[in-house]
C-alpha positions as CSV (number, residue, x, y, z in Angstrom):
1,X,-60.7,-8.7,82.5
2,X,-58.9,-7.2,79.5
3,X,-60.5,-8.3,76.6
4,X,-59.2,-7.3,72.9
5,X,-57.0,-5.1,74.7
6,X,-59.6,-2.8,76.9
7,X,-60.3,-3.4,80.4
8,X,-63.9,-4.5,80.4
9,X,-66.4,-5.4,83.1
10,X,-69.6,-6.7,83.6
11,X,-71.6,-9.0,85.9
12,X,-72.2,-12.8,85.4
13,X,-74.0,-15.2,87.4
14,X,-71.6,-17.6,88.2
15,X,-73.2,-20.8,86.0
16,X,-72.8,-18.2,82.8
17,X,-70.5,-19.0,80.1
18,X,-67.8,-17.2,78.6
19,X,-69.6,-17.6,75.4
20,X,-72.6,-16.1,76.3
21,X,-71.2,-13.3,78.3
22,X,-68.9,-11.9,75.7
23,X,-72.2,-11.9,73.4
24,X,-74.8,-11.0,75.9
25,X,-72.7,-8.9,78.1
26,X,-70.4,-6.9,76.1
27,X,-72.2,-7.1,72.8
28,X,-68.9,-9.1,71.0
29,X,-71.3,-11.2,68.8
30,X,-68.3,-12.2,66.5
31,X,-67.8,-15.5,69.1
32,X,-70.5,-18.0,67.5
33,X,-71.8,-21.0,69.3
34,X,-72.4,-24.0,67.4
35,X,-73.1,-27.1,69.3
36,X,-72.3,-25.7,73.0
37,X,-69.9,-28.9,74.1
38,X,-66.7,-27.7,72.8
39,X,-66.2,-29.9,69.8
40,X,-67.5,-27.6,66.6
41,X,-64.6,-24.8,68.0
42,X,-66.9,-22.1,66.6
43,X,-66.5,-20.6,70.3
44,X,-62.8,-20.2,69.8
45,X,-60.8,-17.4,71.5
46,X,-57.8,-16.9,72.7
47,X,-57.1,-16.6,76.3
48,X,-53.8,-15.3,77.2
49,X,-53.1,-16.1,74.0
50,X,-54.0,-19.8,73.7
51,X,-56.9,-20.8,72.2
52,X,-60.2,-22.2,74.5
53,X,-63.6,-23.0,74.3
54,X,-65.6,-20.0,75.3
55,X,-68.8,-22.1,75.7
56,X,-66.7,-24.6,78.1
57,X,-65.5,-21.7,80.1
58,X,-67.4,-20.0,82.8
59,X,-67.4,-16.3,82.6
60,X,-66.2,-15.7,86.3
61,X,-62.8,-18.0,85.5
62,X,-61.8,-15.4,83.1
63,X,-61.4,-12.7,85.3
64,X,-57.9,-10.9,85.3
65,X,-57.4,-12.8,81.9
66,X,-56.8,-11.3,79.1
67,X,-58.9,-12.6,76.1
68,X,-58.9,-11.7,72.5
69,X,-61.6,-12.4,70.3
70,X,-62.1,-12.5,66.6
71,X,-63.0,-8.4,66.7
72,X,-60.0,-8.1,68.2
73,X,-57.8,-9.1,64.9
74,X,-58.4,-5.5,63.5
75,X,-59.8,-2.3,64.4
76,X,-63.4,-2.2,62.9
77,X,-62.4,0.8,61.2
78,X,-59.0,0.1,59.5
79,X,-57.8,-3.1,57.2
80,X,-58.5,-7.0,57.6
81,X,-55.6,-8.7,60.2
82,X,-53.6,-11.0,57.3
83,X,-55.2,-13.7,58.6
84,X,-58.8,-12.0,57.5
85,X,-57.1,-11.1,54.7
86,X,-55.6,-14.4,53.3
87,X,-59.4,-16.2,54.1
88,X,-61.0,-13.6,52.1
89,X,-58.3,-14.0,49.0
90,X,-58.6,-17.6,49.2
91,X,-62.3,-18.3,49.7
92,X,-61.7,-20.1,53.0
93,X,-65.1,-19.1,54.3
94,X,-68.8,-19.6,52.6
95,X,-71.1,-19.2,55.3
96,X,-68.7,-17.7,57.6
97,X,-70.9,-19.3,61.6
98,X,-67.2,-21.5,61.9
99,X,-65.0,-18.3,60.4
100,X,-64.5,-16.7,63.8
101,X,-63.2,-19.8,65.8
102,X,-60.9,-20.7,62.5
103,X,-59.3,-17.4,62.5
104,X,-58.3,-17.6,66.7
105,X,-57.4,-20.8,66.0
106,X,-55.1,-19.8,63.4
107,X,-54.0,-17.0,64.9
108,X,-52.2,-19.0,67.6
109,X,-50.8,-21.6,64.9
110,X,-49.0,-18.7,63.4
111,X,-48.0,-17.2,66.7
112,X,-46.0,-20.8,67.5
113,X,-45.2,-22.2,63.8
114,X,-45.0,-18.9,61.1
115,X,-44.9,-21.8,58.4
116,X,-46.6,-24.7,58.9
117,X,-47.1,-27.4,55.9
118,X,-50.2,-28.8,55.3
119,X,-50.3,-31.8,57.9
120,X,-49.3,-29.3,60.8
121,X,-52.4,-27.0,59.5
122,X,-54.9,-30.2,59.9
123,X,-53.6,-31.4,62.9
124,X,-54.4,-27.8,64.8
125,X,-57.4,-27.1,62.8
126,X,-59.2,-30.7,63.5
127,X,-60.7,-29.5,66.5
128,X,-62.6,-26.7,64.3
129,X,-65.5,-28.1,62.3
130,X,-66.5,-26.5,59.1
131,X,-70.0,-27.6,57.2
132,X,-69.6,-25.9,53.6
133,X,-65.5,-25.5,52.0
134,X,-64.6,-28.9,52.6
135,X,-61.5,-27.6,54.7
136,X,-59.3,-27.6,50.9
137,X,-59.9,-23.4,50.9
138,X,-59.0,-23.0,54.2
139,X,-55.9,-24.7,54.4
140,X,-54.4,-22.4,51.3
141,X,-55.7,-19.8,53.7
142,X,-53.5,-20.4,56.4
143,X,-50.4,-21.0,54.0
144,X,-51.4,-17.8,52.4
145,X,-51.7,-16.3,56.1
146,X,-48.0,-17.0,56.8
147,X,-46.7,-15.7,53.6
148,X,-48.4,-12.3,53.8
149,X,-47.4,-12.7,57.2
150,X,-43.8,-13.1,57.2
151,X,-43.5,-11.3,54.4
152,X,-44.4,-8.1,56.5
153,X,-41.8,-8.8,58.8
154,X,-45.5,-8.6,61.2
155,X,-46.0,-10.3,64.7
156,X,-49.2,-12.5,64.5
């Protein structure tokens, strides 16, 4: 499987999550679980660029997929994605366990609607559960998202 843009391999048992493969397999720790039954979405990547429940998905059904997870927004080394960016500038994280699964889940919003008002944002978000900003932060997030966003003329 490709996975944040590098071929990667590795050997699963074929009962083995996605979820727990990409953490205990190829060390991409970024892709929390939360409640293991696909409702929190703090398992969220994207595969094939549309977002899924790693802890729903068995590791073997991703082969010849390509995934990207939240380490794959930006190089470790270089600057925040503008999605990282805009969360950060607008305190749309406090504890940060749902952060990854919000940003994929973003990520593909932006990919299909570059400015989405407010009711758009909760209607694709609702399937991510967040304990801590009361979802007010993150929503300004995504809005500030697309404007740094489109104002770079950048691809999500």
């Amino acid at each position: 499987m490709r996975v944040n843009g590098e071929e990667r391999r590795g050997v699963a048992q074929p009962r083995v999550t996605l979820a727990d493969f990409l953490r205990d397999e190829l060390g991409l720790t970024g892709t929390h679980l939360g409640c293991e039954h696909g409702v929190c979405g703090a398992c969220t990547i994207l595969v094939d660029g549309r977002s899924a429940r790693s802890c729903l998905m068995l590791a073997v059904q991703a082969e010849g997929h390509e995934l990207t997870t939240v380490e794959g927004l930006a190089p470790a080394d270089g600057p925040l994605h503008p999605i990282q960016e805009a969360f950060s500038a607008k305190h749309g994280l406090q504890c940060g366990f749902c952060t990854p699964g919000f940003l994929m889940s973003v990520h593909e919003l932006l990919a299909e609607v570059p400015d989405p008002d407010e009711a758009e944002i909760r209607r694709r978000l609702s399937g991510n559960i967040c304990r801590c900003t009361g979802y007010h932060n993150i929503v300004e997030s995504v809005r500030y998202a697309a404007e740094l966003l489109r104002g770079a003329g950048a691809a999500v």
